[in-house]
C-alpha positions as CSV (number, residue, x, y, z in Angstrom):
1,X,0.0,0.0,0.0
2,X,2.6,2.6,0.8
3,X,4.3,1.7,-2.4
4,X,0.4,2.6,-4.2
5,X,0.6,5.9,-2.2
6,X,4.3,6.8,-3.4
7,X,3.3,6.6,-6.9
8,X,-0.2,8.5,-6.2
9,X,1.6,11.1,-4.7
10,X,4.3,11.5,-7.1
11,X,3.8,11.3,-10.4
12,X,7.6,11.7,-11.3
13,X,8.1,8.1,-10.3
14,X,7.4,7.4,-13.3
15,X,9.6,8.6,-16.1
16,X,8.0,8.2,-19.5
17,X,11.3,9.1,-21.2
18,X,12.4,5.8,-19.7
19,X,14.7,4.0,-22.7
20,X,15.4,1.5,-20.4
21,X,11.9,0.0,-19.8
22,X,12.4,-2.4,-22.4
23,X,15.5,-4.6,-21.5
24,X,13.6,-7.6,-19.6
25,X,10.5,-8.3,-18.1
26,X,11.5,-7.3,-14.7
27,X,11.9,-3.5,-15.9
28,X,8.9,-3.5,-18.2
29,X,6.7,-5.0,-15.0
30,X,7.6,-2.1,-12.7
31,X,7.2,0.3,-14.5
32,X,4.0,-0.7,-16.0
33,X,2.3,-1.1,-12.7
34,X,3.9,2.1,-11.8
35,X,2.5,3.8,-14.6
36,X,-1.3,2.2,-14.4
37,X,-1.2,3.4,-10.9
38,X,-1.1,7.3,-12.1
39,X,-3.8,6.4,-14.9
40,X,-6.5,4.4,-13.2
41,X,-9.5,5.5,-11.7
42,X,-10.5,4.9,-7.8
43,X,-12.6,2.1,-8.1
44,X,-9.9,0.2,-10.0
45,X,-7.2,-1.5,-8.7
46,X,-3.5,-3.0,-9.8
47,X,-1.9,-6.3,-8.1
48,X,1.2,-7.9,-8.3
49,X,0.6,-10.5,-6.8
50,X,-3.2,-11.9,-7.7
51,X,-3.4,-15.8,-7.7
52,X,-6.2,-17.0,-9.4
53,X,-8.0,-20.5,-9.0
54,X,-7.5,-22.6,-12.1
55,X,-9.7,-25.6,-12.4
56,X,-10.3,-28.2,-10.1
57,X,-6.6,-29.5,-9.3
58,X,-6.0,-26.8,-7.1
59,X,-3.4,-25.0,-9.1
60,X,-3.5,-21.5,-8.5
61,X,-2.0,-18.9,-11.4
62,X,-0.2,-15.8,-10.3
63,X,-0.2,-13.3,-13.3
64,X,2.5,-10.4,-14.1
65,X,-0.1,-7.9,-13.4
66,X,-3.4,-7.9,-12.1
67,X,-6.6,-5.4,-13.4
68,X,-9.6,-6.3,-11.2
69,X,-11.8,-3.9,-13.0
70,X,-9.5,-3.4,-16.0
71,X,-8.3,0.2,-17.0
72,X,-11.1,2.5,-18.3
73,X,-7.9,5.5,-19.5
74,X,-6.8,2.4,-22.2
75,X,-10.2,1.3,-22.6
76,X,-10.1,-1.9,-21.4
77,X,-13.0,-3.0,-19.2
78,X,-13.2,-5.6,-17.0
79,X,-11.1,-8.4,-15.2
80,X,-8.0,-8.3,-17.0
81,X,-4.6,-10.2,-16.3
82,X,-1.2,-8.2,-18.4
83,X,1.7,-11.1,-19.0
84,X,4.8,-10.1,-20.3
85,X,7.6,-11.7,-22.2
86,X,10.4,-11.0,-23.6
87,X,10.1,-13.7,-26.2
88,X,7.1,-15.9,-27.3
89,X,8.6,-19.7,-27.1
90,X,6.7,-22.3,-28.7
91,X,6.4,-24.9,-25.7
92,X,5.6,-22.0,-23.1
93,X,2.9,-21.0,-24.9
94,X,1.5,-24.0,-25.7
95,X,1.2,-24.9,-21.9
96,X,-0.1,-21.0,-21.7
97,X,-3.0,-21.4,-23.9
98,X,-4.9,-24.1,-21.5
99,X,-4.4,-21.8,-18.8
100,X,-5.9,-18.9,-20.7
101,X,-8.5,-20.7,-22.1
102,X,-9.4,-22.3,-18.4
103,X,-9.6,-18.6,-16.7
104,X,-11.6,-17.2,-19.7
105,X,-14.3,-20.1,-19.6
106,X,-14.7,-20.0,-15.9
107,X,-15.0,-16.4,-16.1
108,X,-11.8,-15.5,-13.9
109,X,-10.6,-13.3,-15.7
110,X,-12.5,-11.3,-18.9
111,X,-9.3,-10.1,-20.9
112,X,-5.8,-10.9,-21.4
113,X,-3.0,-9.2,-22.5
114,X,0.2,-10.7,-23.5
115,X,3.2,-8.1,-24.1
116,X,5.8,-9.2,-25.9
117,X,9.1,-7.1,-25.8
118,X,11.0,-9.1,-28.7
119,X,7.7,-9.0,-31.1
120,X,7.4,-11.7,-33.5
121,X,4.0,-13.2,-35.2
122,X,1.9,-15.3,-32.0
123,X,3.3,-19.1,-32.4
124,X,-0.4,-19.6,-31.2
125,X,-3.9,-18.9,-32.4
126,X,-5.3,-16.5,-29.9
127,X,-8.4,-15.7,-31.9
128,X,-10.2,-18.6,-30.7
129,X,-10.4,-16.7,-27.6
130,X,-12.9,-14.8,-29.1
131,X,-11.0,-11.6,-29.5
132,X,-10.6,-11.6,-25.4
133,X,-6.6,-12.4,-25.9
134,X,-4.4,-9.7,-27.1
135,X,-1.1,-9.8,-28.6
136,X,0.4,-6.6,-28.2
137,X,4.4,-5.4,-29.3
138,X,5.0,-4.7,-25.7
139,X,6.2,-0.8,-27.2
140,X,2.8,-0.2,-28.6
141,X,0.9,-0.8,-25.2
142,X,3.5,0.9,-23.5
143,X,3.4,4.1,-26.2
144,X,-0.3,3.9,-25.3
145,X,-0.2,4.4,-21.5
146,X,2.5,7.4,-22.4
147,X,0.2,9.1,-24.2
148,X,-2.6,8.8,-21.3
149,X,-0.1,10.6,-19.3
150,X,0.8,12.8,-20.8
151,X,-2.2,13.7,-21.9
152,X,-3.5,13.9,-18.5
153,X,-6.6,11.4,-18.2
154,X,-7.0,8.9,-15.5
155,X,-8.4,10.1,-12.0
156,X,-5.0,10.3,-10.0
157,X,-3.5,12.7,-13.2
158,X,-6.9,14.8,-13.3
159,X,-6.8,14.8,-9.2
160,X,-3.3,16.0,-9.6
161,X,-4.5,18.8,-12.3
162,X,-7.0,20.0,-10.4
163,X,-4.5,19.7,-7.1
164,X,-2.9,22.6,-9.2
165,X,-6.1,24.6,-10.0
166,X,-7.3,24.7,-6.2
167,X,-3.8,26.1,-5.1
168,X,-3.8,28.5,-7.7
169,X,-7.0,29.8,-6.0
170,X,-5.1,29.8,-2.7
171,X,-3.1,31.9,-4.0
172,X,-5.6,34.3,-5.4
173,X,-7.3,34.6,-1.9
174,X,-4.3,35.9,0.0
175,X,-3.6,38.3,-2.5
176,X,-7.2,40.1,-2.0
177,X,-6.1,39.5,2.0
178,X,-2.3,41.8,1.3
179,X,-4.5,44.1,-1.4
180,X,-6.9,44.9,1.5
181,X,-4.4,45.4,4.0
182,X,-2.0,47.4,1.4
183,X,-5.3,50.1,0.9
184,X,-5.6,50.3,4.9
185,X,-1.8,51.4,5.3
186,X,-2.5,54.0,2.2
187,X,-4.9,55.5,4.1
188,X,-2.4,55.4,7.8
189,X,0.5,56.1,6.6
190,X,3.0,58.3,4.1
191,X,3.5,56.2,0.9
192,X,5.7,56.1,-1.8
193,X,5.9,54.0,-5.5
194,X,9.2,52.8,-7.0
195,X,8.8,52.1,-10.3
196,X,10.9,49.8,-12.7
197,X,11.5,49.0,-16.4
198,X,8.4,46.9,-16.6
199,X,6.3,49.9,-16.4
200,X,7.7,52.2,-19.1
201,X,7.8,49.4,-21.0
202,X,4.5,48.9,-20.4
203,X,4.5,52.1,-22.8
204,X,6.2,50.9,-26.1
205,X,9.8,51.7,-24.4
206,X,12.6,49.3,-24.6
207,X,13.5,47.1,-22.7
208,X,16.8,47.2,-20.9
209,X,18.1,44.2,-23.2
210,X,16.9,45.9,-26.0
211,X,18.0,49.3,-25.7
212,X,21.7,47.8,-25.0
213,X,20.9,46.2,-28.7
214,X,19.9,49.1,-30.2
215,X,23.0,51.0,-29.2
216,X,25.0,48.5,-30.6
217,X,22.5,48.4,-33.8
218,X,23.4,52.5,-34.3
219,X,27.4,52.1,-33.6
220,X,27.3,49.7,-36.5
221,X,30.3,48.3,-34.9
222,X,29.1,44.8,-33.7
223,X,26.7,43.0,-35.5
224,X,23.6,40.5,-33.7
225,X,25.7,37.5,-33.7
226,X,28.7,39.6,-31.8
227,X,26.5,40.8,-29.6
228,X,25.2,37.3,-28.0
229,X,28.7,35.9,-28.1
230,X,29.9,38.9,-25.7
231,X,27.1,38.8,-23.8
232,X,27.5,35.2,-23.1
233,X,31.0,36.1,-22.7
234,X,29.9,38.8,-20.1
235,X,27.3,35.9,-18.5
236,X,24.9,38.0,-19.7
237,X,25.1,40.8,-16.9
238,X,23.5,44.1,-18.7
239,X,25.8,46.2,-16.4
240,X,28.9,45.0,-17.6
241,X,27.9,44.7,-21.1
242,X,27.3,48.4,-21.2
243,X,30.0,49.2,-20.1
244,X,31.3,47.4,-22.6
245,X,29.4,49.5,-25.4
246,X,29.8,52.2,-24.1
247,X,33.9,51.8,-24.8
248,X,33.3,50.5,-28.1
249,X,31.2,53.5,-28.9
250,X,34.0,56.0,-27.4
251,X,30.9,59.1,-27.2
252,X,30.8,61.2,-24.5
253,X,28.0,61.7,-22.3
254,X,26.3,64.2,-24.0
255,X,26.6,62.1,-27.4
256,X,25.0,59.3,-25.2
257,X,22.2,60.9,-24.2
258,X,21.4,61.7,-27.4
259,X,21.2,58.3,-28.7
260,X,19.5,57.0,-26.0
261,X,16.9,60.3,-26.6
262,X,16.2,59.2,-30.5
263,X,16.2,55.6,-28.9
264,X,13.1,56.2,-26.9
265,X,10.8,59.4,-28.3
266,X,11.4,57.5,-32.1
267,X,8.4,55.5,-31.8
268,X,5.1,57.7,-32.0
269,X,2.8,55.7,-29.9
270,X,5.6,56.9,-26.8
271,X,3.9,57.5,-23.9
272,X,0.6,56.1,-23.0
273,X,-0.5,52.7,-21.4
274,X,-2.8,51.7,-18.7
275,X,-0.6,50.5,-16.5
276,X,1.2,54.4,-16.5
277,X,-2.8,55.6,-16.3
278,X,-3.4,53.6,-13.0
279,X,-0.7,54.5,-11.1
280,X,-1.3,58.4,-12.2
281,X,-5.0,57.8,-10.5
282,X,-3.3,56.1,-7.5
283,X,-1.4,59.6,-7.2
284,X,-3.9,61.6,-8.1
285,X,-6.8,59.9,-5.5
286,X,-4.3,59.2,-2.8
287,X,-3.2,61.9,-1.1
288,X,-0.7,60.0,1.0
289,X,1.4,58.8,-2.0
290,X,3.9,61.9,-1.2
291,X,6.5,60.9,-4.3
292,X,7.5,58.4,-7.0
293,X,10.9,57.0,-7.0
294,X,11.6,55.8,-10.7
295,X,14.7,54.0,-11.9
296,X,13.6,54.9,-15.5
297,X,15.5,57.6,-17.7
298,X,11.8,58.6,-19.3
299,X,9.7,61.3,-18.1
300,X,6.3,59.4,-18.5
301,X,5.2,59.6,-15.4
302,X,5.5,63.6,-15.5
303,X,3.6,63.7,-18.6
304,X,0.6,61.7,-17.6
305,X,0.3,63.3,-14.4
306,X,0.5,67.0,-16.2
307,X,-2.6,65.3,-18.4
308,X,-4.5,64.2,-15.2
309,X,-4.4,67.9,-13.7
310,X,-1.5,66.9,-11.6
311,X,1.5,69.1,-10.7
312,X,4.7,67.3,-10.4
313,X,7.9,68.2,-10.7
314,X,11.0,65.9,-11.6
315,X,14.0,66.1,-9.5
316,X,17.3,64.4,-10.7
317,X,20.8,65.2,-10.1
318,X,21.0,68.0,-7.0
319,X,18.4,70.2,-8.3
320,X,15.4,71.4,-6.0
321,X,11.7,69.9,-6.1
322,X,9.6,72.6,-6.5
323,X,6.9,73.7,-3.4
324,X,3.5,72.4,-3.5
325,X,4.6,70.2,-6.4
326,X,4.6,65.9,-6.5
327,X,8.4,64.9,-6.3
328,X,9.2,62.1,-9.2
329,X,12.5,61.3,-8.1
330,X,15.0,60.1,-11.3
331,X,17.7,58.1,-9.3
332,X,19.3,56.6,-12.1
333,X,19.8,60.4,-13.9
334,X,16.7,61.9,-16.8
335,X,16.1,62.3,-20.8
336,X,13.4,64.0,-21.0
337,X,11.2,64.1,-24.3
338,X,12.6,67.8,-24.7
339,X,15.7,67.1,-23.1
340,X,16.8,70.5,-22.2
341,X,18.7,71.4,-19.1
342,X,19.9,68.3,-19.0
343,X,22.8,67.3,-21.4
344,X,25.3,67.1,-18.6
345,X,23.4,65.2,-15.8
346,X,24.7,61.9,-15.4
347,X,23.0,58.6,-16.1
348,X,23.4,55.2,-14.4
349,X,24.1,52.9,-17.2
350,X,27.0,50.7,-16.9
351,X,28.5,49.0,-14.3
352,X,31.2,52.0,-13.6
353,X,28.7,54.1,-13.0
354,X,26.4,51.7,-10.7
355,X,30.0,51.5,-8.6
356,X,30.5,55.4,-8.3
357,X,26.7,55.9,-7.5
358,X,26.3,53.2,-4.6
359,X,30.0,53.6,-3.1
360,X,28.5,57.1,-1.8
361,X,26.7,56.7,1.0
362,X,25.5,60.5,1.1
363,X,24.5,60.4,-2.6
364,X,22.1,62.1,-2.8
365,X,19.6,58.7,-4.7
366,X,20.8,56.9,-2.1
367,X,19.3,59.3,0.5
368,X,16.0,59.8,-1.0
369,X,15.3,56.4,-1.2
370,X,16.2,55.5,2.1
371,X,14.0,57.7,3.3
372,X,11.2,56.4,1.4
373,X,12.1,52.8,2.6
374,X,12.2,54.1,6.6
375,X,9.8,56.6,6.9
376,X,6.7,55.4,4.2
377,X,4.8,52.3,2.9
378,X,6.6,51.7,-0.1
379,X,5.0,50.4,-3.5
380,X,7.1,48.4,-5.8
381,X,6.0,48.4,-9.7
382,X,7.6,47.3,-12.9
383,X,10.3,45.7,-10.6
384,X,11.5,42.1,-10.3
385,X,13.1,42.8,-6.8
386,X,16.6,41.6,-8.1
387,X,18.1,44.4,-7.8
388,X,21.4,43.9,-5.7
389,X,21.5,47.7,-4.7
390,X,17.8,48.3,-4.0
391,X,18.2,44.7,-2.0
392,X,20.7,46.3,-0.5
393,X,18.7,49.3,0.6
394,X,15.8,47.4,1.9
395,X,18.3,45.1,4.2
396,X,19.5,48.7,5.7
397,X,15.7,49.8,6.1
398,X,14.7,47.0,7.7
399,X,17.6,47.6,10.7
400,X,15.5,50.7,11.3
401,X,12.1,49.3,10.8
402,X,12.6,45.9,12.8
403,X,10.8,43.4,11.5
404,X,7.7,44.9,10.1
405,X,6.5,44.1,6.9
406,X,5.2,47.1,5.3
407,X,6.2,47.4,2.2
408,X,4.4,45.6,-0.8
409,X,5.9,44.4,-4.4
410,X,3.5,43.2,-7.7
411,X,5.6,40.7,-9.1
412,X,4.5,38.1,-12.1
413,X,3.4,34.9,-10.7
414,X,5.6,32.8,-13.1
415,X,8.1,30.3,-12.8
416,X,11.0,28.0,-14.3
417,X,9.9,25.0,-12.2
418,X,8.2,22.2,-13.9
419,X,6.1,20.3,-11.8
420,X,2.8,22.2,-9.4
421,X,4.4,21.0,-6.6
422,X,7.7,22.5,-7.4
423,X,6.6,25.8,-8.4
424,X,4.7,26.1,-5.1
425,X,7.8,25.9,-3.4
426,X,9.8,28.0,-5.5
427,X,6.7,31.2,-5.0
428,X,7.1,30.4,-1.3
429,X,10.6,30.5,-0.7
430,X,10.3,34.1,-3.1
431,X,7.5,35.4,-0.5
432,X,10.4,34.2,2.5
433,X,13.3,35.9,1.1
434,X,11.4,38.8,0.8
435,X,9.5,38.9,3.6
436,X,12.8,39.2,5.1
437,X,13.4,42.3,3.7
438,X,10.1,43.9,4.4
439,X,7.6,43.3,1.4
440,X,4.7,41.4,1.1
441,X,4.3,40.1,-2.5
442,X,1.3,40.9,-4.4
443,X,1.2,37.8,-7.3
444,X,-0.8,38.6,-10.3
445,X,-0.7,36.6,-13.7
446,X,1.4,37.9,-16.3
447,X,-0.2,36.6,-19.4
448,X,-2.1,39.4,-22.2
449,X,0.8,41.8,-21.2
450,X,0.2,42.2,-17.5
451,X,-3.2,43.5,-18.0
452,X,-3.9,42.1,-14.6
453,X,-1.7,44.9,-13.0
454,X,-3.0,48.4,-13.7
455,X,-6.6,46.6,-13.0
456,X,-5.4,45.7,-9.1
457,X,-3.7,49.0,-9.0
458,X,-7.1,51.1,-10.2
459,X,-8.9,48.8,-7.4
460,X,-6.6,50.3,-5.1
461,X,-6.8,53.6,-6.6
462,X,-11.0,53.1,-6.2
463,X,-11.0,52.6,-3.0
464,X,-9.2,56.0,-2.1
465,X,-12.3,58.3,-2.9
């Protein structure tokens, strides 16, 4: 029995990609029973070690495997013994045949099935049997209870399936549990958003990956194969590899800047997306949210706000917010869609300048979003929280903040691992290692380009009026 509830419980027991199954009878009969185990229904049941009356003399027959109620995923029905060779002999099967005939006429058994690994034509008529005897090339059946898996059927695969679907709800119901507790704390305390690449994406700007390809692209000095042999060269850390166009490119800041500008305002359809529109309602109908720290170049933000009736100001470099305006805070430097004032303000972009940036503890970025971290209810957006500097920052705030978990992050509810049971654990342990740092994670479902985001954001936003 426990050996029944291994396989129920853990469906990777059995590995269809298995080239070994085949060898001898002895490999083909474990995993066979292994396999029927994941297929069958509750009501059904697989023995090893059935004996079954034969006749009168009191000889008893003990089959390779056992069906009591057959196996209604392969469509067999009824009693049904499996016997497996690896080759059909002439005087074993001859002997066989009484037997068979003997359990089919007494109504032991209804079906049999004899597997043989080695196929070769049957040495004996089975089709007397009535059509109640199969010969079956022992690859064929076993192809045939593959497919069942992985095609799902059978009650233990479907229990497993829907296993999945009733944790996935779990999930769902703790997120309307953080999502209420996240609009309480709006309305206690100071707040503040921190917004990442995902959101000015969002808005038909490249991505990081892609705007370090479209430098490259407008150097014309490294072509698209280049470019993935030194990124793989550079294991594919975006920091370093800009560093490493930006000395290919040997331009100046200002030059910079100015193909990064025709990089991001080329595109017409620049600016607008719902996810940008929710979190300028968030500001706009919260009063608490007292600033936005971005990590983005752009000045989206600013323009949507200015749309919404909103006065905001950005503040990048050492410059001055203005008074009664809403702070957007540009840690990682500013282009602007008119770009003026700016052509000397430096950008984080490579590696260098992450170094020179974060090595200063009083700088001013550094400062502001302390602050943020210690004093407000932070919002994370866009982000995937990998980040070793922000990290960083939240493992200094929560020194100050002890361990209270204030702090909230939307991340995509996605990951690498392949079973339910695994990924489970995987969103878990990501909810742990954050928890540690102060967040609560907010999961929402990435698929039709996050449009589950800015709707859980204008909830939010709703419930402010």
């Amino acid at each position: 029995m426990a050996y029944i509830r291994k396989a129920f419980l853990d469906p990777k027991i059995v590995d269809i990609d298995n080239v070994e199954i085949l060898e001898n009878e002895i490999s083909l009969g474990r995993w066979l029973f292994d396999a029927l185990l994941l297929i069958m229904h509750p009501e059904e049941a697989c023995d090893l070690q059935k004996q079954i009356d034969v006749g009168d003399g009191g000889f008893r027959f003990i089959p390779d495997i056992y069906l009591d109620k057959g196996c209604k995923s392969l469509g067999i029905i009824g009693k049904t013994i499996i016997e497996i060779r690896k080759n059909l002999l002439f005087d074993t099967e001859i002997k066989q045949v009484k037997i068979y005939k003997t359990l089919i006429d007494s109504k032991e058994v209804d079906n049999i099935i004899l597997l043989s690994i080695n196929p070769v034509n049957p040495i004996v008529d089975f089709g007397k049997f009535k059509g109640r005897v199969d010969y079956i090339n022992a690859s064929v059946f076993v192809d045939r209870i593959k497919e069942a898996i992985s095609t799902g059927k059978g009650y233990v695969l479907e229990q497993i399936a829907s296993g999945e679907k009733r944790k996935s709800k779990g999930w769902t119901k703790t997120r309307q549990e953080r999502l209420a507790n996240a609009i309480n704390d709006l309305k206690r305390y100071d707040s503040a958003l921190f917004l990442g690449a995902g959101v000015s994406v969002s808005a038909h700007m490249p991505s990081w990956d892609k705007l370090l390809k479209e430098l490259v692209t407008m150097g014309r000095i490294i072509n698209h194969n280049d470019f993935l042999a030194i990124s793989n060269e550079m294991d594919n850390s975006n920091l370093v590899i800009a560093r490493y166009i930006q000395k290919s490119l040997g331009v100046d800041n200002v030059e910079l800047r100015k193909r990064i500008w025709n990089i991001f305002y080329k595109n017409e359809n620049v600016g607008k997306s719902d996810l940008i529109s929710s979190i300028c309602n968030l500001v706009k109908n919260q009063k608490n949210v007292r600033s936005i720290l971005t990590y983005n170049y752009d000045t989206l933000i600013e323009e949507n706000l200015v749309r919404i009736g909103e006065n905001c100001f950005p503040v990048y470099g050492y410059n001055r917010d203005e008074y009664n305006s809403f702070p957007v805070y540009h840690v990682h430097g500013i282009i602007s869609r008119d770009n003026k004032e700016q052509q000397e303000e430096r950008i984080v972009l490579n590696e260098r300048d992450y170094h020179e940036m974060y090595s200063k503890v009083f700088d001013w970025s550094n400062v502001e979003q302390l602050h943020a971290l210690t004093r407000c209810t932070c919002f994370f957006i866009g982000l995937s929280m990998k980040d070793p500097n922000l990290r960083r920052l939240l493992e200094i705030a929560k020194g100050y903040r002890g361990k209270e978990v204030r702090h909230y992050a939307f991340l995509e509810r996605k990951s690498k691992c392949k079973t339910a049971d695994k990924r489970e654990e995987d969103y878990q342990i990501r909810e742990d290692m954050l928890a540690d740092l102060g967040i609560n994670v907010i999961w929402y479902s990435g698929g039709n380009n996050h449009k589950q985001l800015p709707k859980l954001l204008q909830r939010i936003a709703e419930q402010q009026r």
